[in-house]
Structures are given as C-alpha cells and as structure tokens.
C-alpha positions as semicolon CSV with decimal commas, in nm:
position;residue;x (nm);y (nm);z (nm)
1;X;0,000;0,000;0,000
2;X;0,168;0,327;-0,084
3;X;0,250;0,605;0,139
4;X;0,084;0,917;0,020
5;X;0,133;1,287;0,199
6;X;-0,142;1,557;0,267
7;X;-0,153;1,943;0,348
8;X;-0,397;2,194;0,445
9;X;-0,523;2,415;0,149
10;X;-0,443;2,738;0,403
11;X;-0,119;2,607;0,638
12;X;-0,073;2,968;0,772
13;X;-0,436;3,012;0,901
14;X;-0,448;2,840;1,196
15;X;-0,841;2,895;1,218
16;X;-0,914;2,718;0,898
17;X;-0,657;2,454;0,932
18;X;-0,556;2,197;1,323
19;X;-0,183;2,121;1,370
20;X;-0,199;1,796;1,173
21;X;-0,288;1,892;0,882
22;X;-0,088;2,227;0,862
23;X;0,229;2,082;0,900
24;X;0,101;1,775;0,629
25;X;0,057;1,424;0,725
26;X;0,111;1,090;0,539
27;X;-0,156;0,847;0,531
28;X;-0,140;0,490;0,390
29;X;-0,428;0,463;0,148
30;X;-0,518;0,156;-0,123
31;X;-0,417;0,270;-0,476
32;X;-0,777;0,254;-0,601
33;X;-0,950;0,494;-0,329
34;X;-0,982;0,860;-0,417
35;X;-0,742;1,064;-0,240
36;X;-0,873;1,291;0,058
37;X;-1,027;1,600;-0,018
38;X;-1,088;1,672;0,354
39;X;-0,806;1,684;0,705
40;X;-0,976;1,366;0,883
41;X;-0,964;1,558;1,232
42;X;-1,058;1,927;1,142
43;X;-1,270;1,851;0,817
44;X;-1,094;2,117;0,670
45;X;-0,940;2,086;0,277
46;X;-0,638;1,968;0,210
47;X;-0,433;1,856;-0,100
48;X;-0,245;1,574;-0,175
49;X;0,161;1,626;-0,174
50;X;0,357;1,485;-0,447
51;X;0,704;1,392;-0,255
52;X;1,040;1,226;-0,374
53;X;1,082;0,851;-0,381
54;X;1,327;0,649;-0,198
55;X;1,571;0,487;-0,429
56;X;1,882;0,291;-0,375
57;X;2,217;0,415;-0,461
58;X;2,471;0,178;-0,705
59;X;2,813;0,312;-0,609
60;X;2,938;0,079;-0,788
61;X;2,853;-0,129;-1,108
62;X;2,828;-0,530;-1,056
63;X;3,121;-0,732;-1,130
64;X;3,079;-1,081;-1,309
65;X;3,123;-1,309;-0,972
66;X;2,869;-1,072;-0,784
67;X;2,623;-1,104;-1,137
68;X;2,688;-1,477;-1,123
69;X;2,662;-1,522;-0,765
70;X;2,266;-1,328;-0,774
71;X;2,190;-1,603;-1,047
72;X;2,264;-1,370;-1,373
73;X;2,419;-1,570;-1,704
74;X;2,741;-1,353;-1,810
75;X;2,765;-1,291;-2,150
76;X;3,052;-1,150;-2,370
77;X;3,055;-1,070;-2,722
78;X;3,328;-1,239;-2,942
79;X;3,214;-1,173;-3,270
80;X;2,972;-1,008;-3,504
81;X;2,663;-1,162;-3,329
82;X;2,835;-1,427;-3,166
83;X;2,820;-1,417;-2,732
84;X;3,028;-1,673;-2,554
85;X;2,892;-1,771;-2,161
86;X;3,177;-1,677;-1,896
C-alpha cells in the first residue's frame, strides 16, 4: 500500500486549518481509493503532496562473480553476433 502525503489548502491560518494537517501528514491509502479531499480531524481541505521517492544508490557497477553469484548468465561478445557464456 503506498504512502501518500497531505496538506492543508491554508497552512498559515491556523483557524481554517488543526496542527496535523498544517504541518502535512502521510496516510497509507489503497491505490484505487480517491485521495482525501478533507483533514480527517478538522474537516478542513487539504491537498495531496507529491514527494520524492526512496531509491537505492549503485556506487558501484556489478562485477561478473557478484552477477553470477545473484543467479545472472554472463555474456561476452566475441564476434559479429556471436556471445560466448563466462
């Protein structure tokens, strides 16, 4: 289920908007519901946040015994369209 984030419509106004949903809150939601239109405690508006995705870093590319040892074949080309298995 996928993380997604939420803000008030008006985070400066503390009258319209409680301290949840000023400073945004994530909520864990099924990808085929509708996102929330409304702050679940205040009933106030709010938008959804699009935020930056966790990725892994490669610092460094895979050699052919760490390819190998994850179950990869190892191919290396010998000739016009010939590959030989290492």
């Amino acid at each position: 289920m996928p993380i997604y984030e939420y803000r008030s419509e008006a985070p400066e106004d503390p009258e319209i908007s409680c301290r949840v949903c000023a400073r945004g809150f994530e909520l864990r939601r099924p990808v085929d519901r509708d996102p929330l239109v409304v702050c679940p405690l205040c009933k106030h508006p709010v938008r959804k946040i699009i935020s930056r995705i966790n990725t892994p870093a490669i610092t460094k590319p895979l050699s052919v015994s760490d390819a190998k040892k994850a179950g990869f074949t190892v191919l290396e080309r010998r000739d016009q369209g010939v590959y030989e298995k290492l």
